[in-house]
C-alpha positions in Angstrom: 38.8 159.3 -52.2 40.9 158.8 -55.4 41.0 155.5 -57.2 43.1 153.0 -55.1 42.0 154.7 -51.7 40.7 152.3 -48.8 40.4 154.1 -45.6 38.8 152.6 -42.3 35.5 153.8 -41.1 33.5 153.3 -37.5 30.4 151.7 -37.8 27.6 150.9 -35.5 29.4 147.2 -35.2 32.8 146.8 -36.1 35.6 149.2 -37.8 35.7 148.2 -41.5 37.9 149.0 -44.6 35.9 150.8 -47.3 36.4 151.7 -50.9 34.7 153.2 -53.6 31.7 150.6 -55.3 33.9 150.1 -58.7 36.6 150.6 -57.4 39.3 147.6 -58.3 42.5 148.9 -57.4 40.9 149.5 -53.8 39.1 146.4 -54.2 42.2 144.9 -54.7 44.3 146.3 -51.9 41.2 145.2 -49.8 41.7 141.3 -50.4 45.8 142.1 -50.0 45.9 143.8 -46.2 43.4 141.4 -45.3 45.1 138.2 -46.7 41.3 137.3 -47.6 40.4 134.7 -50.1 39.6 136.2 -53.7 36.6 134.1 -53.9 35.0 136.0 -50.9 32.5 139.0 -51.7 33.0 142.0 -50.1 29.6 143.8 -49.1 28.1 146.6 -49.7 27.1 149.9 -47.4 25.1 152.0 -48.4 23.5 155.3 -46.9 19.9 155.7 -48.4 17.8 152.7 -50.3 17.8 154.7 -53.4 21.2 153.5 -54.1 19.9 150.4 -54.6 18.7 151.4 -57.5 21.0 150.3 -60.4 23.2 147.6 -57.6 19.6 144.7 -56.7 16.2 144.5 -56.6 13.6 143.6 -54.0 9.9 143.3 -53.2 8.4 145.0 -51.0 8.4 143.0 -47.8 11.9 143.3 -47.7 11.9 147.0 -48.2 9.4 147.1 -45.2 12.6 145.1 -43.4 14.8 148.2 -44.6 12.9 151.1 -44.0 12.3 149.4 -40.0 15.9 148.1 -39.2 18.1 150.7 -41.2 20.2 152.2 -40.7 21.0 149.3 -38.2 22.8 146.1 -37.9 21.3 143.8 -40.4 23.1 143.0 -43.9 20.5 141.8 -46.3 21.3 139.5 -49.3 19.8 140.6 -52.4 19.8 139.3 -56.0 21.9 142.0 -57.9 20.7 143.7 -61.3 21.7 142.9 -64.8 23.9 145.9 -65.4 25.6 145.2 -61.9 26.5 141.8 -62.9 27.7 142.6 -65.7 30.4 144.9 -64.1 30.7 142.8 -61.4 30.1 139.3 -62.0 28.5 139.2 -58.8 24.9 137.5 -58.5 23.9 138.4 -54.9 25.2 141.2 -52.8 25.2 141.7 -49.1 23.5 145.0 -48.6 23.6 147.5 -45.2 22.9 150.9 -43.6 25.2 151.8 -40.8 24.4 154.0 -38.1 27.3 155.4 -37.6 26.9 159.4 -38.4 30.5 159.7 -40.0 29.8 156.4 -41.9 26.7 157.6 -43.1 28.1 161.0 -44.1 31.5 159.4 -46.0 28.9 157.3 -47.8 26.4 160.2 -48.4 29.8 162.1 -50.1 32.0 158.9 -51.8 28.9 157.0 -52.6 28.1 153.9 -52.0 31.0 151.7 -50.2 32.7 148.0 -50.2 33.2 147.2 -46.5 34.5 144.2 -44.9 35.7 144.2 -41.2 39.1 145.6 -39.7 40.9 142.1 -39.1 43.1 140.0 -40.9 41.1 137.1 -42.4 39.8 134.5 -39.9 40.8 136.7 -36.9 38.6 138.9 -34.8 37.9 142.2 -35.8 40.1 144.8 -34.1 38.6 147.3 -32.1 42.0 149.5 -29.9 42.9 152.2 -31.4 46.7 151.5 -31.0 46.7 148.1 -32.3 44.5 149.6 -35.5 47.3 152.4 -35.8 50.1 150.4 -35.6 49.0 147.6 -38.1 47.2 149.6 -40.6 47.7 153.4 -40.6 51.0 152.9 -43.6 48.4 150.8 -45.6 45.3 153.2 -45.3 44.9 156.9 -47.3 42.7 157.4 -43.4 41.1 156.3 -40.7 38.2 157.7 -39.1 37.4 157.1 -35.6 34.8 155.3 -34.2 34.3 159.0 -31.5 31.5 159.2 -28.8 29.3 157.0 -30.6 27.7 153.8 -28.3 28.4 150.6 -30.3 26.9 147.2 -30.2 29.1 144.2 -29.3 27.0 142.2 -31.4 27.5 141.8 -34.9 25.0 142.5 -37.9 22.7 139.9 -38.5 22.9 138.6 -42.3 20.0 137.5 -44.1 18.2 136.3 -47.3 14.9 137.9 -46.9 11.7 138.1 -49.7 7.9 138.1 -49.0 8.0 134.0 -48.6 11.2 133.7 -46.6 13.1 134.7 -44.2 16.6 132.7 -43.7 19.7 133.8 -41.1 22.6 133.1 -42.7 24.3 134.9 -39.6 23.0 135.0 -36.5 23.1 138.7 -34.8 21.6 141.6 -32.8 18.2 141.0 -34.6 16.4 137.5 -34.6 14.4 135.9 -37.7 11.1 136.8 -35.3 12.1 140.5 -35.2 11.8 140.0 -39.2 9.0 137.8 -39.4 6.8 140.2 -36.9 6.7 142.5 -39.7 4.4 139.8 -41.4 1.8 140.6 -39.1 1.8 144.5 -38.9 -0.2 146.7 -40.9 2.2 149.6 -41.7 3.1 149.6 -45.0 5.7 151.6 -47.0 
């Protein structure tokens, strides 16, 4: 990908547009095909927790959450770093590990992605082929095809997890107890 690129990607969810992390231009084009409001972040993918790194910080309960639900559907709102806000001017970011294969290898070669979901804002997120083709393939440098890979029909569940609480801010294919059984188990990591 060169700067400006957005391309569509499968995921174990929905089809998403993705650009580069820094990426404004793409950034940019982002909020334009998607007639989305400036004001609303676009979140993260990533394809490995080091990559968190230099982008937010956590404790460790909620990298217990990671290392047990990724790569899986569950975005996870994290505080960002200093040096990310400054670039950014972003304070939280929503954080994820798809399970897509292709997903996860894109990522693993363009690094870490801003991904939002296939639709126009406030609509559905499009899932035929045709439709996808016809509405988006001019405005795209590719797409990638979701292939042979079983999806859920449930969307990620989004939360705001740390070792004292565990909020839904979306409700998805895994429940706050899922989570908060994690409390009681002994495995660490």
């Amino acid at each position: 990908m060169n700067d400006g690129d957005v391309i569509i990607i499968p995921t174990d969810t929905v089809y998403g547009l993705a650009t580069r992390l820094y990426d404004k231009k793409g950034l940019q084009k982002i909020y334009a095909i998607k007639a989305r409001d400036l004001f609303k972040q676009i979140p993260i993918l990533i394809s490995d927790i080091e990559q968190l790194k230099e982008i937010a910080g956590y404790d460790g309960f909620t990298k217990k959450v990671m290392k047990i639900f990724w790569p899986g559907p569950l975005t996870i709102v994290l505080d960002t770093t200093e040096a990310f806000k400054r670039i950014t001017g972003e304070d939280t970011i929503a954080v994820r590990m798809p399970k897509h294969p292709k997903t996860l290898d894109i990522i693993n070669k363009q690094g870490v992605l801003r991904v939002t979901s296939l639709n126009m804002s406030g609509e559905p997120p499009l899932e035929d082929p045709a439709i996808i083709k016809a509405m988006f393939e001019s405005k795209v440098k590719a797409i990638y095809w979701q292939g042979n890979y079983a999806k859920s029909n449930l969307a990620s569940t989004v939360a705001r997890i740390s070792k004292d609480k565990v909020e839904i801010l979306r409700d998805g294919a895994i429940t706050k107890e899922d989570i908060l059984s994690l409390r009681t188990n002994s495995v660490m990591y």
